[in-house]
Each structure stands twice: as C-alpha cells, then as structure tokens.
mmCIF file of the N, C-alpha and C atoms, coordinates in Angstrom:
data_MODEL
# 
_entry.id   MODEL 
# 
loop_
_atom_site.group_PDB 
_atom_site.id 
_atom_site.type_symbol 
_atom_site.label_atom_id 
_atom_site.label_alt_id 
_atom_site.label_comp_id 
_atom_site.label_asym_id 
_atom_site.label_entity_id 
_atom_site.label_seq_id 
_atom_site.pdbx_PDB_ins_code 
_atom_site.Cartn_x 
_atom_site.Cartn_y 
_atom_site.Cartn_z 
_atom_site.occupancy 
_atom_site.B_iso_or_equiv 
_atom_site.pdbx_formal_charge 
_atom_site.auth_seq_id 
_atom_site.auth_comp_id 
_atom_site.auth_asym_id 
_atom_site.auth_atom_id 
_atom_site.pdbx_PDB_model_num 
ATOM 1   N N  . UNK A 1 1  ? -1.808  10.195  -2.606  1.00 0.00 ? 1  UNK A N  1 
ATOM 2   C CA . UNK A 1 1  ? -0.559  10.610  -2.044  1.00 0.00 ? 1  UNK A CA 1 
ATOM 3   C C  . UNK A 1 1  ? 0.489   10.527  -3.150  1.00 0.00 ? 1  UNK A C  1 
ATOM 4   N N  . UNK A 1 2  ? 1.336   11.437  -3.077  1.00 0.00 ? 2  UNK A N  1 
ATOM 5   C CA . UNK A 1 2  ? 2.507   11.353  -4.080  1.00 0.00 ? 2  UNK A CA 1 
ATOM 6   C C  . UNK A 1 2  ? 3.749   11.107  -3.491  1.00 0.00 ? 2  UNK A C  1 
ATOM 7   N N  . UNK A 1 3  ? 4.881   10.778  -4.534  1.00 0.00 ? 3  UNK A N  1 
ATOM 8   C CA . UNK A 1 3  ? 6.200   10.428  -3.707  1.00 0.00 ? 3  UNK A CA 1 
ATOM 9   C C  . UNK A 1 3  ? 7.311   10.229  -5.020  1.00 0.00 ? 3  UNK A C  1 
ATOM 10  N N  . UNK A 1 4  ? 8.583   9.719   -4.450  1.00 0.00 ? 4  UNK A N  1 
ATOM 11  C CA . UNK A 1 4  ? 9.419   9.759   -5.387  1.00 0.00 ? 4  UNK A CA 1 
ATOM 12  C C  . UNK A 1 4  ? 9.642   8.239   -5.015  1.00 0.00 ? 4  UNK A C  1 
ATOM 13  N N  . UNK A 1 5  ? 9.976   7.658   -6.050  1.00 0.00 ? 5  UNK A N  1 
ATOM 14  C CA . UNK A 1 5  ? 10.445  5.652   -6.335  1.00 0.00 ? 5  UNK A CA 1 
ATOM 15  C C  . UNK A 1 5  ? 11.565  5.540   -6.689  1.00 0.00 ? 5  UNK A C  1 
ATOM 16  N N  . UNK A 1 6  ? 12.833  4.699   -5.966  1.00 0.00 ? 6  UNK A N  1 
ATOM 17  C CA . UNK A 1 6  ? 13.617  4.474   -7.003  1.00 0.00 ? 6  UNK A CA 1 
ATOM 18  C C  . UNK A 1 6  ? 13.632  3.043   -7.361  1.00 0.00 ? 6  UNK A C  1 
ATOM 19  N N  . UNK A 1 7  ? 13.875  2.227   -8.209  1.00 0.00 ? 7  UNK A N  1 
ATOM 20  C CA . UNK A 1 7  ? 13.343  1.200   -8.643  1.00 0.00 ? 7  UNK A CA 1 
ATOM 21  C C  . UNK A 1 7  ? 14.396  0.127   -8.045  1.00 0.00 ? 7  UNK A C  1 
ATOM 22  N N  . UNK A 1 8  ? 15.724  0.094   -7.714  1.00 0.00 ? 8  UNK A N  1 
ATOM 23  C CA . UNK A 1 8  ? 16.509  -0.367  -7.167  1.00 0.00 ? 8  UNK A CA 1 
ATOM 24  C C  . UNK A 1 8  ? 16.377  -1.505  -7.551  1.00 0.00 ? 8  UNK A C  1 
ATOM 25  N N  . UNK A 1 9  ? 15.944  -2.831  -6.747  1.00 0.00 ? 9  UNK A N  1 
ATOM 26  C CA . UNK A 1 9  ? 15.933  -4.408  -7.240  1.00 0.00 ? 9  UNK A CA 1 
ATOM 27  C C  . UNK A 1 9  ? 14.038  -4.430  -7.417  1.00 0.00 ? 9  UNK A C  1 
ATOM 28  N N  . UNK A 1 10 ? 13.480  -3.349  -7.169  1.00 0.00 ? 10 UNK A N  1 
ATOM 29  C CA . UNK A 1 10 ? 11.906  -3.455  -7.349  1.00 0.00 ? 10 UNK A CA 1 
ATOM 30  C C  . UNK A 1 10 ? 11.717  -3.619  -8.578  1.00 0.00 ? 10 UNK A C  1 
ATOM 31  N N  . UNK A 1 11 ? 10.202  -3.340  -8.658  1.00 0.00 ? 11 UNK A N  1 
ATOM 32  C CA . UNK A 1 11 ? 9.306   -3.124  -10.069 1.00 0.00 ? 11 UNK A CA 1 
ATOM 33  C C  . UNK A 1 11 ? 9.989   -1.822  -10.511 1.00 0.00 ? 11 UNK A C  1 
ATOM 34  N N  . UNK A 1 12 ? 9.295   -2.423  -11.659 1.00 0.00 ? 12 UNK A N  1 
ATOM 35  C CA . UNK A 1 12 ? 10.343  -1.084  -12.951 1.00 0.00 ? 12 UNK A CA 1 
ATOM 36  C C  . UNK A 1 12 ? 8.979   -0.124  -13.226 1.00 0.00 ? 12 UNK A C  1 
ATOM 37  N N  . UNK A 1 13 ? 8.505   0.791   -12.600 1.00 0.00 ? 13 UNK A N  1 
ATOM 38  C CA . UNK A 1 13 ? 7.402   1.627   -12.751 1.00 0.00 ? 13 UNK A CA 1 
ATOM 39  C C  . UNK A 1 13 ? 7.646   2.936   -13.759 1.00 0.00 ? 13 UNK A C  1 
ATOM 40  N N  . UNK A 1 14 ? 8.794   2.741   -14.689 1.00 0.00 ? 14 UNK A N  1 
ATOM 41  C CA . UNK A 1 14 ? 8.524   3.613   -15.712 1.00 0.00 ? 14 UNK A CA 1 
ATOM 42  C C  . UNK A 1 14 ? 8.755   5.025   -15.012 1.00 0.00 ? 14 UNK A C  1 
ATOM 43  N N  . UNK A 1 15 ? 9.102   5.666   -14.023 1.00 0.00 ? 15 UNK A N  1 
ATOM 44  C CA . UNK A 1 15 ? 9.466   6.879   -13.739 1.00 0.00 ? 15 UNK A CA 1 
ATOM 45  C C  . UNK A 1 15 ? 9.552   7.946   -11.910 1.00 0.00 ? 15 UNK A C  1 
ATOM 46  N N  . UNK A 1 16 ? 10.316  8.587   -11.814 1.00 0.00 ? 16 UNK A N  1 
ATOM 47  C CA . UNK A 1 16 ? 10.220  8.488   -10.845 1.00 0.00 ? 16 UNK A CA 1 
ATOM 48  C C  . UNK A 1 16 ? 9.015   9.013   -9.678  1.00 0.00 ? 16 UNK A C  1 
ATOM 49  N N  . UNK A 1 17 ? 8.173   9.895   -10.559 1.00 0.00 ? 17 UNK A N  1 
ATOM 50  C CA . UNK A 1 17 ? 7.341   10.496  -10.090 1.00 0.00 ? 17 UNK A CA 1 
ATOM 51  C C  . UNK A 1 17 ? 6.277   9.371   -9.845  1.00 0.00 ? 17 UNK A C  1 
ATOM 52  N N  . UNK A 1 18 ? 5.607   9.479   -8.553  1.00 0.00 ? 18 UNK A N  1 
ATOM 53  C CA . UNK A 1 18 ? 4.496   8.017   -8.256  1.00 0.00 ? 18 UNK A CA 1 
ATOM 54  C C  . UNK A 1 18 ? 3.319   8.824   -7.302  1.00 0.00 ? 18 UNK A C  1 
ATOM 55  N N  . UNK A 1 19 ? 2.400   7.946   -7.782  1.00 0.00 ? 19 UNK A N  1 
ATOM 56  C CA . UNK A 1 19 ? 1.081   8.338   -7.340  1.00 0.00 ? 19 UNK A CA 1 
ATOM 57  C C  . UNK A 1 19 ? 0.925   7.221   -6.251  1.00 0.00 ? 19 UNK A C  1 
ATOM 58  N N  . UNK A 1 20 ? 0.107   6.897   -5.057  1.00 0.00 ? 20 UNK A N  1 
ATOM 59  C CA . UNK A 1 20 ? -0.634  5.991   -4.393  1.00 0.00 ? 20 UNK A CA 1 
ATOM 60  C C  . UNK A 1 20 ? -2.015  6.277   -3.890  1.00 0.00 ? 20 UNK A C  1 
ATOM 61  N N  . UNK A 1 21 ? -2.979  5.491   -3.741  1.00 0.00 ? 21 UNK A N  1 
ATOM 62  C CA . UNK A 1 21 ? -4.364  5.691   -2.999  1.00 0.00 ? 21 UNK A CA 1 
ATOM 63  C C  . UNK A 1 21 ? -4.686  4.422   -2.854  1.00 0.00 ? 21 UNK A C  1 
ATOM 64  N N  . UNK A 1 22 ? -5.203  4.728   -1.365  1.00 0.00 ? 22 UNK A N  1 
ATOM 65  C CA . UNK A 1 22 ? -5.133  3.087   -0.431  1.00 0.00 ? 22 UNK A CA 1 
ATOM 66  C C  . UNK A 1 22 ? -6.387  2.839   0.175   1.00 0.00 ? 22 UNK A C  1 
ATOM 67  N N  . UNK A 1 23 ? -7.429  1.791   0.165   1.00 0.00 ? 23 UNK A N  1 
ATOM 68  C CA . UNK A 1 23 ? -8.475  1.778   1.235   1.00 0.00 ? 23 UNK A CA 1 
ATOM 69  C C  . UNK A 1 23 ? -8.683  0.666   2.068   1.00 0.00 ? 23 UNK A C  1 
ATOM 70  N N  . UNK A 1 24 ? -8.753  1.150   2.956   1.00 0.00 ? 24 UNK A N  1 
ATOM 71  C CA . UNK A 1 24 ? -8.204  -0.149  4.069   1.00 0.00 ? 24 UNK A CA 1 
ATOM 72  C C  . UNK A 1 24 ? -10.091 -0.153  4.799   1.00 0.00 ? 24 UNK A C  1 
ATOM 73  N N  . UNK A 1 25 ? -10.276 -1.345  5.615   1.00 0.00 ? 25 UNK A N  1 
ATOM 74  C CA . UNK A 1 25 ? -11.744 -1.361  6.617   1.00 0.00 ? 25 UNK A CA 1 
ATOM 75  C C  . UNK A 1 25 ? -10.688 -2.508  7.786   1.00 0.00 ? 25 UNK A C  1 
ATOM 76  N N  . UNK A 1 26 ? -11.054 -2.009  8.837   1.00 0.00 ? 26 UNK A N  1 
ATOM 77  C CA . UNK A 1 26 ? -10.502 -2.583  10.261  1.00 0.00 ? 26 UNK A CA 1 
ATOM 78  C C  . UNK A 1 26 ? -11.434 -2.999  11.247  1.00 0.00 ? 26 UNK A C  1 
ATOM 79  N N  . UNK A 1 27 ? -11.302 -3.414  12.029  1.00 0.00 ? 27 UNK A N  1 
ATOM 80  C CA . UNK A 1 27 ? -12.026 -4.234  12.982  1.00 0.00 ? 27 UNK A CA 1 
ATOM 81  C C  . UNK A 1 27 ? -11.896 -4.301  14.377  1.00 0.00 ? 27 UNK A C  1 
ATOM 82  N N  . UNK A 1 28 ? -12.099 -3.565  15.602  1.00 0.00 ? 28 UNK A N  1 
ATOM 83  C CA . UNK A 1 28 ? -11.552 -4.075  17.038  1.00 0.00 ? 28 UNK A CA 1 
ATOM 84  C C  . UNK A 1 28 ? -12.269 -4.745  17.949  1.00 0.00 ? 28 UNK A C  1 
ATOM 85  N N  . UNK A 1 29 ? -11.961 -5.940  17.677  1.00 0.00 ? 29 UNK A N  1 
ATOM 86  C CA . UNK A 1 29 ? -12.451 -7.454  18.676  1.00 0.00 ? 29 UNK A CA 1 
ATOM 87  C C  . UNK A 1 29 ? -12.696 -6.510  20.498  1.00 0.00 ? 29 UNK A C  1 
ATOM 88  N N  . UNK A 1 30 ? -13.195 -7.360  21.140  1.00 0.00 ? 30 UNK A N  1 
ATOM 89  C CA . UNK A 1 30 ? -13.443 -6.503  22.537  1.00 0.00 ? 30 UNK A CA 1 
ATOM 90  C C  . UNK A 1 30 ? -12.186 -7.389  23.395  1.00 0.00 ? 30 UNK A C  1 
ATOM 91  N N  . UNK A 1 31 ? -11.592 -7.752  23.231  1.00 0.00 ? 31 UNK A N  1 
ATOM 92  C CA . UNK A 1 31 ? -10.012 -8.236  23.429  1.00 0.00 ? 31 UNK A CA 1 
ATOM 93  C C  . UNK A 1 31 ? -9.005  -7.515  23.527  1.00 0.00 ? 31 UNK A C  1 
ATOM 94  N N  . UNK A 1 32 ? -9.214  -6.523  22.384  1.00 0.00 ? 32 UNK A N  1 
ATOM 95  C CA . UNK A 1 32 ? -8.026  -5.799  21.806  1.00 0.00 ? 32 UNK A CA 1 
ATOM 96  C C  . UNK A 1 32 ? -7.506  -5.804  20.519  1.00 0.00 ? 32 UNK A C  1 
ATOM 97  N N  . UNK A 1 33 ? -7.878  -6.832  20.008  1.00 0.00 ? 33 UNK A N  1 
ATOM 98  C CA . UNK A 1 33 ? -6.982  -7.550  18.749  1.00 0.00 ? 33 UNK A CA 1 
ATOM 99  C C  . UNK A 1 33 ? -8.031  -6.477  17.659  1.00 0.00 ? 33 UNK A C  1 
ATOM 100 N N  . UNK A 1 34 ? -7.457  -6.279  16.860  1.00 0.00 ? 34 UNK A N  1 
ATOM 101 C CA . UNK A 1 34 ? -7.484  -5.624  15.682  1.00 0.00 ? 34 UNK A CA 1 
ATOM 102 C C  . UNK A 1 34 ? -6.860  -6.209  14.360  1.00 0.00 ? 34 UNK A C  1 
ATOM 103 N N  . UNK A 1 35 ? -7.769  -6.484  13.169  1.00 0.00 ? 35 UNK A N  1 
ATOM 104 C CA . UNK A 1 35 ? -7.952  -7.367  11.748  1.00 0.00 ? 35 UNK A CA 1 
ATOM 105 C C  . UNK A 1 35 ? -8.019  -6.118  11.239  1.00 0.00 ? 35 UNK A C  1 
ATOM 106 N N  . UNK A 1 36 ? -7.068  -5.978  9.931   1.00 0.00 ? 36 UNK A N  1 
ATOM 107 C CA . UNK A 1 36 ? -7.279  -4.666  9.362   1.00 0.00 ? 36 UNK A CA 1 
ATOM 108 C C  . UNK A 1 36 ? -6.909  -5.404  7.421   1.00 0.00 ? 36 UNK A C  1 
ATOM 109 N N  . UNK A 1 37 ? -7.744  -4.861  6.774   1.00 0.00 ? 37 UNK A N  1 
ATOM 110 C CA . UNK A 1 37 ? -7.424  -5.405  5.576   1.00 0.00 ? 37 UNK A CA 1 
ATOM 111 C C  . UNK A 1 37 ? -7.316  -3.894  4.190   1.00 0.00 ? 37 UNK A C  1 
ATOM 112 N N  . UNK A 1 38 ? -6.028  -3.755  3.617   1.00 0.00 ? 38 UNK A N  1 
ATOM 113 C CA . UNK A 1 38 ? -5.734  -2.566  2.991   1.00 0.00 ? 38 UNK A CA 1 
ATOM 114 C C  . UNK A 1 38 ? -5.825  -3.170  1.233   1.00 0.00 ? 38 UNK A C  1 
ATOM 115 N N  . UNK A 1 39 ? -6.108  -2.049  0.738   1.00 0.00 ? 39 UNK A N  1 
ATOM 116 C CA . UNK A 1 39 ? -5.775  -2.583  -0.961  1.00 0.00 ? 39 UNK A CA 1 
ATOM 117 C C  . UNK A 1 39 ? -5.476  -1.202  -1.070  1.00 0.00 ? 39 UNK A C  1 
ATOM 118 N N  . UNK A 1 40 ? -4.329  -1.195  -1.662  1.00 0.00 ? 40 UNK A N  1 
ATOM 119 C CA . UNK A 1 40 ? -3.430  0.087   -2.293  1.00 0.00 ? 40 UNK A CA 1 
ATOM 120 C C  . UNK A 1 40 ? -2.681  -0.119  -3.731  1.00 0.00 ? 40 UNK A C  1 
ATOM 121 N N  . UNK A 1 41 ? -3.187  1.139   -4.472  1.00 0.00 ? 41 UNK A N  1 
ATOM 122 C CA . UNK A 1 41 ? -2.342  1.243   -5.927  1.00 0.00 ? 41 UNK A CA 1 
ATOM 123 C C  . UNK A 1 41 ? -1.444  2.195   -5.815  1.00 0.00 ? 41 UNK A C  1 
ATOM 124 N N  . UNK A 1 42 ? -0.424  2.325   -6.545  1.00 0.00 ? 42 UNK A N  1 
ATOM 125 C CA . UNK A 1 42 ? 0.656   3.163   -7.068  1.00 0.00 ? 42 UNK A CA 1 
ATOM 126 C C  . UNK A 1 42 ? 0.942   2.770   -8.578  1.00 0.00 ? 42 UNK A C  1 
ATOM 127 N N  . UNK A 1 43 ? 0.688   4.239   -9.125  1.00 0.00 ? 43 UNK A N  1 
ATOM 128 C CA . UNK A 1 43 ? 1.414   4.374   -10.510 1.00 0.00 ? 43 UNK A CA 1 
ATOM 129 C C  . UNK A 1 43 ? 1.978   5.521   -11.133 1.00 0.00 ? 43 UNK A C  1 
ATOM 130 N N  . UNK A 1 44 ? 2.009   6.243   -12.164 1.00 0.00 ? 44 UNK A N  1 
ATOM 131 C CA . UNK A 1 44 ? 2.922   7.335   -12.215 1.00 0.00 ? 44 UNK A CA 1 
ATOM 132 C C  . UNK A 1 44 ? 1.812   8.021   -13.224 1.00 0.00 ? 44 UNK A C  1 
ATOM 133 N N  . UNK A 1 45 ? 0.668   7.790   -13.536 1.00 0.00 ? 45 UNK A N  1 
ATOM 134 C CA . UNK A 1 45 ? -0.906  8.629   -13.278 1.00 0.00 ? 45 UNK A CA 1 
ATOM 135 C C  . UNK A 1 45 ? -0.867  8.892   -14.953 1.00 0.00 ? 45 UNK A C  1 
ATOM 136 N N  . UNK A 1 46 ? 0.013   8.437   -15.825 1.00 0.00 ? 46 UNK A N  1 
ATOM 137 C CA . UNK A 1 46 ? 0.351   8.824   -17.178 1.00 0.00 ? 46 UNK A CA 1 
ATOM 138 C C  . UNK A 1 46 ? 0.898   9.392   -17.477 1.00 0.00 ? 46 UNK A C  1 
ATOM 139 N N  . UNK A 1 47 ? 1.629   10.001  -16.449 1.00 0.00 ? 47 UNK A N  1 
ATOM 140 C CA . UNK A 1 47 ? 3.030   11.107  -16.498 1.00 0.00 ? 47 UNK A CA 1 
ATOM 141 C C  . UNK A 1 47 ? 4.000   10.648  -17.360 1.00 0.00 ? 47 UNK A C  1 
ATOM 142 N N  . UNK A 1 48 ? 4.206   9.514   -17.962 1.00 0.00 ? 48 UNK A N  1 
ATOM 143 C CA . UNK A 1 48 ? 5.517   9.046   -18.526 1.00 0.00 ? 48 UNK A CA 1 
ATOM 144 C C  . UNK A 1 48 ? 5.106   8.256   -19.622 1.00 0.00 ? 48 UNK A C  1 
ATOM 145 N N  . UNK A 1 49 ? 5.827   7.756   -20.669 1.00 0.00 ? 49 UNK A N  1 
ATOM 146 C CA . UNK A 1 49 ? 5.427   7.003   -21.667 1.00 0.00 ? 49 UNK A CA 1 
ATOM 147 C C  . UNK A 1 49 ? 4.513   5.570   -21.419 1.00 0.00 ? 49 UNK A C  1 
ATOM 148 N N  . UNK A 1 50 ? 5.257   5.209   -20.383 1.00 0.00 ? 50 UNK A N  1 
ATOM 149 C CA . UNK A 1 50 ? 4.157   3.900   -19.675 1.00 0.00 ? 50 UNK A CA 1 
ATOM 150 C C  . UNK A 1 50 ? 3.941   3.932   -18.467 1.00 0.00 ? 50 UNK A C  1 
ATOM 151 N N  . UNK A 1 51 ? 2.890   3.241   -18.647 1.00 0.00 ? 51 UNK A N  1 
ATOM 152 C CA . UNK A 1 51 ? 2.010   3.778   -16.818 1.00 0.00 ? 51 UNK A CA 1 
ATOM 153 C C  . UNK A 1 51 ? 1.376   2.532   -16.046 1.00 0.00 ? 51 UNK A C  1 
ATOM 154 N N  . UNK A 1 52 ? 2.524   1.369   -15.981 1.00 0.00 ? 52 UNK A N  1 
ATOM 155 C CA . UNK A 1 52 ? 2.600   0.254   -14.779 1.00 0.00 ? 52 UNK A CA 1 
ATOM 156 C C  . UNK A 1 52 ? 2.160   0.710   -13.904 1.00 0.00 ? 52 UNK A C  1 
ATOM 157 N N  . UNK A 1 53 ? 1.832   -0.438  -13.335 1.00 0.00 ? 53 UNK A N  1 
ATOM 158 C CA . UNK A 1 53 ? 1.003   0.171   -11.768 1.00 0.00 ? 53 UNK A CA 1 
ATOM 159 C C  . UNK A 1 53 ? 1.101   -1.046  -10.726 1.00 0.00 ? 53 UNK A C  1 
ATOM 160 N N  . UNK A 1 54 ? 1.300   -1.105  -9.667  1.00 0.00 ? 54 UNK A N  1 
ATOM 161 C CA . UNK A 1 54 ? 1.262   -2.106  -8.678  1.00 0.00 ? 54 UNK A CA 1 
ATOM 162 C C  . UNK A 1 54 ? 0.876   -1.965  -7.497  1.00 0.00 ? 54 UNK A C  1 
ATOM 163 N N  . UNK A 1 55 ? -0.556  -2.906  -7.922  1.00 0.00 ? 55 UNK A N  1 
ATOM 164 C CA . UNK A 1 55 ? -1.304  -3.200  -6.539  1.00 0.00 ? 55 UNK A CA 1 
ATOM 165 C C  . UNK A 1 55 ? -0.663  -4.150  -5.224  1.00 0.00 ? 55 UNK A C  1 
ATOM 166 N N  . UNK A 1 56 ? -1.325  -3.643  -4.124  1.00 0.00 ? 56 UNK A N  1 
ATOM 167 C CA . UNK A 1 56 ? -1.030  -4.558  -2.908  1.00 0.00 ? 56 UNK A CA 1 
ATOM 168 C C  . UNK A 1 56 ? -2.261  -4.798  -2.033  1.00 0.00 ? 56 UNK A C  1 
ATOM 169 N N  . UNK A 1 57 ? -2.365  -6.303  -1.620  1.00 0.00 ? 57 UNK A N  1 
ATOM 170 C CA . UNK A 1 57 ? -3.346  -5.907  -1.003  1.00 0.00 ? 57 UNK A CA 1 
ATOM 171 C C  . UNK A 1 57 ? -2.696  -6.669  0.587   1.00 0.00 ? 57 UNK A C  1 
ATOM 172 N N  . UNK A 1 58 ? -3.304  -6.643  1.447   1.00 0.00 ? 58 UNK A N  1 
ATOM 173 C CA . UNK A 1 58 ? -2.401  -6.938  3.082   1.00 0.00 ? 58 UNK A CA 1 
ATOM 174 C C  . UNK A 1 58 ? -3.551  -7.018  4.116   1.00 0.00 ? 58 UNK A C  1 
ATOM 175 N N  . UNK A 1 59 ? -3.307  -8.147  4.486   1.00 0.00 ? 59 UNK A N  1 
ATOM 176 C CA . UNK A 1 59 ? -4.156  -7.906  5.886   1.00 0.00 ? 59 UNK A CA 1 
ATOM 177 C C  . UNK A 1 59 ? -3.355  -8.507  6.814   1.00 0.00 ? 59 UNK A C  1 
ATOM 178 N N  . UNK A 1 60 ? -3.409  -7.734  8.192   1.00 0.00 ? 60 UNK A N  1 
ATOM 179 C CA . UNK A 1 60 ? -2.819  -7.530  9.467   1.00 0.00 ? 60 UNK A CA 1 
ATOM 180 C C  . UNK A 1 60 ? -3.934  -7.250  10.632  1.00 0.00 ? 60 UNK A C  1 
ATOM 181 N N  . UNK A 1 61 ? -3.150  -8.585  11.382  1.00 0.00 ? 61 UNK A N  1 
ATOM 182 C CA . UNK A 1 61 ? -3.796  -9.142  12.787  1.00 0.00 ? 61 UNK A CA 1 
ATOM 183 C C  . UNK A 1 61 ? -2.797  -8.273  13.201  1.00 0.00 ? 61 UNK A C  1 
ATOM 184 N N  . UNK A 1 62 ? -3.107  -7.587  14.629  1.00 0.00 ? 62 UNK A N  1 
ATOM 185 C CA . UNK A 1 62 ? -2.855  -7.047  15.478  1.00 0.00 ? 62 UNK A CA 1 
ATOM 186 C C  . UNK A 1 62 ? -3.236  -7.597  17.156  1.00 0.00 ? 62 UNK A C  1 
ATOM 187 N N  . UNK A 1 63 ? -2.457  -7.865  18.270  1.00 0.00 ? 63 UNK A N  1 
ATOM 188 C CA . UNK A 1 63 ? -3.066  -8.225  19.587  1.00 0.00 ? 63 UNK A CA 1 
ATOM 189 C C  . UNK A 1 63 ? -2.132  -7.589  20.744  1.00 0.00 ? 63 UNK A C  1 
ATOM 190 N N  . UNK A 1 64 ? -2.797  -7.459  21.671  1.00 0.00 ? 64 UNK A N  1 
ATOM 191 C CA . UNK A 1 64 ? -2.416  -7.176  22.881  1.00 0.00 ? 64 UNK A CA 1 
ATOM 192 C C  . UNK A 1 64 ? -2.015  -8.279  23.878  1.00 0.00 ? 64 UNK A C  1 
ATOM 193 N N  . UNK A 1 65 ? -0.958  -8.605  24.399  1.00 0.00 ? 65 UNK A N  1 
ATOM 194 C CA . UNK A 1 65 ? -0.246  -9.155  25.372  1.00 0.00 ? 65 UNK A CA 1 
ATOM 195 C C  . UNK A 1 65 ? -0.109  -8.645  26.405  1.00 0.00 ? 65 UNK A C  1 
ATOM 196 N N  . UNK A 1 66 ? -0.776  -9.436  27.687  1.00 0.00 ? 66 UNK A N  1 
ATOM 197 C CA . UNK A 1 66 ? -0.514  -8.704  29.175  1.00 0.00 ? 66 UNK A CA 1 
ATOM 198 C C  . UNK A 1 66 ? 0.314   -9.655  29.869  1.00 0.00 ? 66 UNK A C  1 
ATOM 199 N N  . UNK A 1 67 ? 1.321   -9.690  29.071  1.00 0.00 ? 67 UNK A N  1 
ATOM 200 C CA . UNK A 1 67 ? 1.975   -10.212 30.347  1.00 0.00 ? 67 UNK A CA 1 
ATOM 201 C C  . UNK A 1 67 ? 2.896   -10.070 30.721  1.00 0.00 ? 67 UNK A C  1 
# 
C-alpha cells in the first residue's frame, strides 16, 4: 500500500512518499473473542537518499459483551 507521511513529532522517514505491507494471522475463540497478531513495514522503497523503515508489530484481543 502506498501513502503520503508527514513526519510531524514522528520518525523522520527521509521523504514523503511511503510504502507499507502488513501480515497479520487471527483467531475466533467459539465465545466470540478474537486474538489477532499484525507485523507491518513502511518505508520509502529507495525513492530518496535514505531509506529508514519502521516496523510495528501489535496484537489485539477483541470480545463480545452481552450485557
């Protein structure tokens, strides 16, 4: 996926043009609840003199409340 960054109080990624690709694997308990775990990069693909990059990785519980 592509996009535009502005660096504001963030990481200094060297330009505004940005790349990302993310792969996530998830899980749904017979409850409801859903465990989902993502690892995603963004960088600017060598488009610019330097080509920082910053990974994330995240995992998110998800549940259902009946009440």
């Amino acid at each position: 996926m592509s996009g535009f960054y502005r660096q504001g109080d963030g990481a200094d990624l060297d330009g505004i043009l940005q790349f990302r690709a993310a792969l996530g694997i998830g899980y749904t308990f017979d409850n409801g609840s859903n465990l989902t775990i993502i690892y995603d990069s963004m960088s600017n693909a060598d488009f610019f003199d330097d080509s920082p990059s910053r990974e994330t990785l995240a995992i998110r519980w998800t549940t259902n409340w009946n009440g």
